[in-house]
N, C-alpha and C positions, 0 to 999 in steps of 0.2 A: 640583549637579544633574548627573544623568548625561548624556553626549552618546549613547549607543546605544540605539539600540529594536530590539528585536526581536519579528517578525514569528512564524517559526517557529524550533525550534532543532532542529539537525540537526548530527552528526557530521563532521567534516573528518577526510577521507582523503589522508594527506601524501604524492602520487604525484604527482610531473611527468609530464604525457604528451599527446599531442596535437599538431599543427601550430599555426603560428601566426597568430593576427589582431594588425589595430596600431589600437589607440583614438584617435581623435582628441584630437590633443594630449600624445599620453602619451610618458611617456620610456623604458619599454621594450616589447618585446613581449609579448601579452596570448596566452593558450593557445588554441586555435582546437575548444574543447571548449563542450556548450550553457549550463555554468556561465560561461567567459569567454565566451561571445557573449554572453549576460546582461551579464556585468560593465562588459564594455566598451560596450553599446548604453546602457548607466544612466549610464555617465562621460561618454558624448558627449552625455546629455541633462542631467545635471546641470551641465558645464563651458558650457550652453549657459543657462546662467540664466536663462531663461524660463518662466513659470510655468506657460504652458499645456501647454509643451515636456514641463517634468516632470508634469505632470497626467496627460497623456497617457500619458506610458510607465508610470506606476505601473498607472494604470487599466489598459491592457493586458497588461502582463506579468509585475504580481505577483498572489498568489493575496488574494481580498480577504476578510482575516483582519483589516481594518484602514477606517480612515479616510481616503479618499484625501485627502481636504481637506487634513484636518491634516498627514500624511506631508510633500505638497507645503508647504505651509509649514514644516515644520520642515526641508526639505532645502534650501529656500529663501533660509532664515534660516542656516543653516549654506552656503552658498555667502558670502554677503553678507560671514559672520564671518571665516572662514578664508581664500575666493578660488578661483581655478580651480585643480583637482586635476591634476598628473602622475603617472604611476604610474613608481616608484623600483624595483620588484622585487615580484616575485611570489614568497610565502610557501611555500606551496603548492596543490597544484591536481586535481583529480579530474575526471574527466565531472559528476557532480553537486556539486562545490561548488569555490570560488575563495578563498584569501584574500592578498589583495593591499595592499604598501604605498605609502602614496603620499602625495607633498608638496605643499601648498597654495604657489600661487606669487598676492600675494608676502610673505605673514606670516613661508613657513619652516614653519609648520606640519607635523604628521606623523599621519598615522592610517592603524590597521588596518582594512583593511574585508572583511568576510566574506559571502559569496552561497553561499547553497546552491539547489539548482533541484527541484523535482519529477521524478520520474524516467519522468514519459511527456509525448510532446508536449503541448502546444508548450512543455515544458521551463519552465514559468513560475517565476520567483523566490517561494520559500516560505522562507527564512529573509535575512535582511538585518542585520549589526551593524557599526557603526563606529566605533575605538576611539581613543582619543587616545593617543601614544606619542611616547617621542625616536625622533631619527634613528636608522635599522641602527647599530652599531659602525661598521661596516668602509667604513660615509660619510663620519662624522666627519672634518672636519679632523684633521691631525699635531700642529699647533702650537699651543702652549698660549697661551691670552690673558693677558695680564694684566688686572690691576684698574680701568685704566683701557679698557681695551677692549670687557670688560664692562659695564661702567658706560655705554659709547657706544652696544653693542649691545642693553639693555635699555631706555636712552631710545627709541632709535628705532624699536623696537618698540611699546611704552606709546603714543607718540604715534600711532603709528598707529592702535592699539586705540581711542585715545580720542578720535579726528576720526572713526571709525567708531562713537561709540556701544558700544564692547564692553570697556571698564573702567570699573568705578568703585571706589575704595578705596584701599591705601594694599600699597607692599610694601617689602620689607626684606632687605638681603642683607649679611650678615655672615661676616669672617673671624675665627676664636678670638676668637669676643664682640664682636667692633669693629665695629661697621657701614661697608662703603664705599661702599653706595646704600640713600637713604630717597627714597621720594617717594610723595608723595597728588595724587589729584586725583578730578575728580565730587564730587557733593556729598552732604555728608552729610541737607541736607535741605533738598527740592525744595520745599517750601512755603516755607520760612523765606529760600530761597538760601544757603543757609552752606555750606561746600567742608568736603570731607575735608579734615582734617592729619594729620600723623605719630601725633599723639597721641592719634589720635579712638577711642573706644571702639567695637566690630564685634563683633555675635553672630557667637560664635564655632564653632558649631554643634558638629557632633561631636569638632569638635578635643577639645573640653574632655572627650570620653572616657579624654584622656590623664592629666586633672586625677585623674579615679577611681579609673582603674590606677595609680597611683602612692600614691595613701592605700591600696589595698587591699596594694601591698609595702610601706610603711612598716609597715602593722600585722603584717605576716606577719615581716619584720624582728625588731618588738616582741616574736614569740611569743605573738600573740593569736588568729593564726589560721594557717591554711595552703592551699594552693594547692590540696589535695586531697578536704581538708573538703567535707561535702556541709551543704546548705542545711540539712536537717532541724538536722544538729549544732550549727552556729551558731545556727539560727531554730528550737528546739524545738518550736514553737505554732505554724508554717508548714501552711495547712490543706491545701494540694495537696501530698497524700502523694505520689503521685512525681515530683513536681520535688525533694520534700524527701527520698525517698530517693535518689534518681538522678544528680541534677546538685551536680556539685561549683564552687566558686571557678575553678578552670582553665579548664573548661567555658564558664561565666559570661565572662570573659577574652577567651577567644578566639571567641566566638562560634561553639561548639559544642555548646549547652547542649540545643536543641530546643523552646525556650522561641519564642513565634511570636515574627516582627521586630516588630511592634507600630509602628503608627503615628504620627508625631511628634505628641502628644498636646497641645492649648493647656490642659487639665487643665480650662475653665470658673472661672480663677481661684485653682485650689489653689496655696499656697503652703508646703506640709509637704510628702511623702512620703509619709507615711502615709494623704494624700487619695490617693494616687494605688495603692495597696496593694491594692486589689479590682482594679483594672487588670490588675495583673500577676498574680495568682495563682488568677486562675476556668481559666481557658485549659490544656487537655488539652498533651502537649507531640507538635509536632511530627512529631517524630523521635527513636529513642535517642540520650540525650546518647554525644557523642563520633565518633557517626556524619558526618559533613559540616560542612561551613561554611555558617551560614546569619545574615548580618548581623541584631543584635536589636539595638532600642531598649530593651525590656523587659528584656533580660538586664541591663543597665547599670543600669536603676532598680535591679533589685534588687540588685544589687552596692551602689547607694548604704544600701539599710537595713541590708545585714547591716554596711557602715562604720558608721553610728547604733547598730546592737546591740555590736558591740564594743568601739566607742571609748569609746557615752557621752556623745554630743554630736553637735547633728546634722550631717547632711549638711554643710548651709553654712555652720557653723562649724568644723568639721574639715578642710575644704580651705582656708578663712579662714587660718587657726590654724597648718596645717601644711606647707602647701606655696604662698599667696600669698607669707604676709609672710617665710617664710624666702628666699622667692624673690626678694623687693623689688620685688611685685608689682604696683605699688598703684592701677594702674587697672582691676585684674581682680576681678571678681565676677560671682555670683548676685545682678543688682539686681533690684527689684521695681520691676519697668515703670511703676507707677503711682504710685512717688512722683518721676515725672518725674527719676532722674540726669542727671546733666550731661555734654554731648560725648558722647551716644551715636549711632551713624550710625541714620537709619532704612531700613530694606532696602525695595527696589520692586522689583516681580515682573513679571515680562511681564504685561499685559495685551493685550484684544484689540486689532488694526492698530496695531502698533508698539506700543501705550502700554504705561507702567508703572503699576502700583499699589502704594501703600503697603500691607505687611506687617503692620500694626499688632496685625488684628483671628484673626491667622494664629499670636501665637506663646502660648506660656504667661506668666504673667505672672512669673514667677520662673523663670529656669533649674535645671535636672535634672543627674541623672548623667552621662545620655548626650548633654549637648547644652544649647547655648540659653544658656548667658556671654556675657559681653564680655569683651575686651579688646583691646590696642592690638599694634600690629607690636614695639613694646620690649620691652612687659611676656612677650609669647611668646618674644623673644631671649633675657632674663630668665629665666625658665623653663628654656630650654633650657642656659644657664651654669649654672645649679644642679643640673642632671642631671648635666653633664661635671664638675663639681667635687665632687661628692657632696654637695653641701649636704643633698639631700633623701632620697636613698637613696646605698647602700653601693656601690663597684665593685662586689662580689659581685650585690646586689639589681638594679642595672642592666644587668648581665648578662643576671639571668635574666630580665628583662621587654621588653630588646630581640633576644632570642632567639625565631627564627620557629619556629613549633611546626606551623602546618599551613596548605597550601596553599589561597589563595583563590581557585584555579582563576581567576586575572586577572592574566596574563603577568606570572608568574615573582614574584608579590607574594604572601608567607606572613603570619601572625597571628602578631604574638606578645602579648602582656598590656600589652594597650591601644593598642600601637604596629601599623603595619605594616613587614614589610622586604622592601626589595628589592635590586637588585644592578643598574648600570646601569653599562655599559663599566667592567668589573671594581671598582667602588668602592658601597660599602654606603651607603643610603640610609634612616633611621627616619623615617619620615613618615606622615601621618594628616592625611585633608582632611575637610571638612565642608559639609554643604548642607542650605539648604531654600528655599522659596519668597523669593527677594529676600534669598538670605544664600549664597555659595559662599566656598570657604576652603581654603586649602593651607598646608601646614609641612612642612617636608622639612631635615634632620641632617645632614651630612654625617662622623660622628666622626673617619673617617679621613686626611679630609682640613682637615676644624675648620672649614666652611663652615655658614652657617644661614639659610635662606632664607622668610620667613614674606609670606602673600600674604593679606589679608583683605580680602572685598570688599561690597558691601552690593546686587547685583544679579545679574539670574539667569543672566548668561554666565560660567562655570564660568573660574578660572585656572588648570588642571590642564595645559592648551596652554601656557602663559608657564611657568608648574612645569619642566614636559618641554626647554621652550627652555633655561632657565638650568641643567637637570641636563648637557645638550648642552655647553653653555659654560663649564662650571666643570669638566668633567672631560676634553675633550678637550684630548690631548696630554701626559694623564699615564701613568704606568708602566703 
């Protein structure tokens, strides 16, 4: 689940200038422009945890484009998770807008937060985002951890998250294949009382996007198809004539197609592909393919039939077939929910005052292209040693699918075919997380340094923060 909302969005102007104010509590100086008097009057009401505290300043001095109810509670609930904010450094700064970094004390935490103001008095906050991040570089410790250090600084994190209620699942962190931290906890299912284990089966959500792109370069591999290929040529009988002349495989890939995002769809029970086929192809596109980045679900369905038209088999036996079992997969699948599999986690979703709700009546009853598997912390370690060994594709074909093709406009993270990359204190990162109601999920590569970190979780506070810590810890104090 995402941690940012946004109110209104508005341009950042990277200009320092202005005198200075000091935020309560903050650890450095805040710019004395009506962006930072915004910024800083929001951190002395959030850092003051009180709910009427922050009621009040929203209601006052943002423009009400919004709920203040909910606002307040979700900034609430982000106080509780993270803790009291310091601000580390300020990004940059303008009269109308602020974006500032800063550390939650005492998770360690780190997030971007951006304010932009209306440009006449009283200057009210019209845009608000706040983003989850590592530490600056140039914060970072010198000195490199070891494995055992790690190991003490991941416990005592987790623990904390989970005497707060803000873990539940299982995570994994591995050097060249080896695991040196496993550990579950929260329960897989709150009715029953059974706990997480290592081995417990976690819809996988969008990770398993990564399942798709990878059957769609092993067939391209084969010479069945190609990256440039448009939909019509594969799908002759594709009745939206310009998605089928227009959008190619690459397109589709990277989330440039113009094909709408589409909805995480429970389908009503379908269990084929081809129920879900009107879905995807009534719908005008967007935008010209190739124009922007626009996250699809729909694009990955269809990705999965034109795998069905080429192969020859379907969806869920072509990922079965060629990339579980060569992987020594074997607690990963498209199960059908309803014949009750065994050791699968069931995901609880916020409900209202504090509660959770089971997920049950929220997913499809068989997972898809883009989403909605299981599987365990192993069998994605698994996965991930059949990439670096080529079991499943070629050096050459791994190349080309962990090659960033276009910017996600989301700090410094590009697309490439199926994967995301990024670059964090000079060391390359493939990862792809995944969410939905009572399901958050992280996988993060490290090729260059042969690290593999898989986080699956079955509740709806996001580990993309514990992701950011361990990216923090595993690479400072390298070259």
């Amino acid at each position: 689940m995402s941690r940012a909302f946004w109110f209104l969005t508005a341009a950042l102007a990277i200009i320092l200038c202005g005198s200075l104010v000091k935020a309560e509590g903050a650890g450095v100086a805040i710019p004395d422009t009506p962006a930072g008097k915004q910024f800083a009057a929001w951190l002395n009401a959030f850092n003051a945890c009180k709910r009427e505290t922050m009621r009040q300043f929203l209601a006052n001095h943002f423009e009400k484009t919004f709920s203040v109810e909910d606002v307040t509670d979700e900034l609430i609930k982000l106080y509780l998770n993270d803790g009291r904010y310091e601000v580390r450094k300020i990004a940059a700064s303008s009269p109308s807008a602020i974006t500032a970094i800063v550390e939650a004390i005492p998770t360690g935490f780190w997030e971007e937060i951006q304010v932009t103001v209306s440009s006449q008095p009283p200057d009210n906050i019209e845009g608000f985002i706040y983003h989850p991040m590592g530490a600056p570089v140039e914060l970072l410790p010198h000195k490199k951890l070891t494995e055992s250090e790690i190991r003490r600084s991941i416990d005592a994190l987790i623990t904390q998250l989970v005497a707060s209620d803000q873990f539940s699942g299982t995570i994994l962190v591995a050097k060249d294949g080896k695991p040196f931290y496993e550990h579950a906890c929260g329960m897989a299912s709150r009715a029953w009382k059974i706990p997480n284990r290592v081995d417990t089966k976690f819809n996988v959500a969008s990770v398993g996007k990564m399942f798709t792109a990878v059957a769609i370069a092993q067939l391209v591999e084969q010479g069945k198809l190609s990256y440039g290929d448009t939909v019509g040529k594969i799908l002759p009988d594709y009745p939206n004539r310009d998605v089928a002349q227009k959008v190619t495989v690459h397109h589709l890939l990277t989330h440039t197609s113009g094909i709408k995002p589409g909805a995480f769809n429970s389908g009503q029970g379908f269990r084929t592909l081809q129920e879900y086929h009107p879905v995807v192809m009534k719908d005008a596109l967007q935008f010209e393919p190739g124009d922007r980045f626009e996250y699809s679900n729909d694009g990955y369905l269809l990705l999965g039939l034109i795998i069905e038209k080429v192969s020859g088999q379907s969806y869920y036996d072509y990922v079965r077939d060629h990339i579980f079992q060569p992987a020594g997969m074997t607690n990963t699948d498209n199960y059908e929910l309803d014949s009750d599999p065994p050791n699968l986690a069931m995901g609880y979703m916020d409900g209202p005052n504090g509660t959770r709700r089971n997920n049950i009546f929220m997913l499809p009853v068989k997972g898809l292209p883009y989403g909605s598997g299981y599987s365990t912390v192993e069998d994605m370690l698994k996965f991930d040693v059949a990439l670096r060994s080529h079991t499943l594709l070629s050096a050459e074909s791994l190349d080309v699918v962990w090659t960033g093709r276009i910017d996600e406009g989301d700090h410094a993270t590009q697309s490439g075919y199926g994967f995301d990359i990024k670059r964090y204190n000079g060391t390359r990162i493939i990862e792809h997380g995944g969410g939905w109601v009572g399901i958050t999920n992280q996988m993060d590569m490290y090729p260059d340094l042969g690290y593999t970190v898989v986080i699956l979780t079955n509740i709806d506070d996001s580990p993309r923060q514990l992701a950011c810590k361990l990216r923090e810890w595993l690479t400072q104090g390298t070259p």
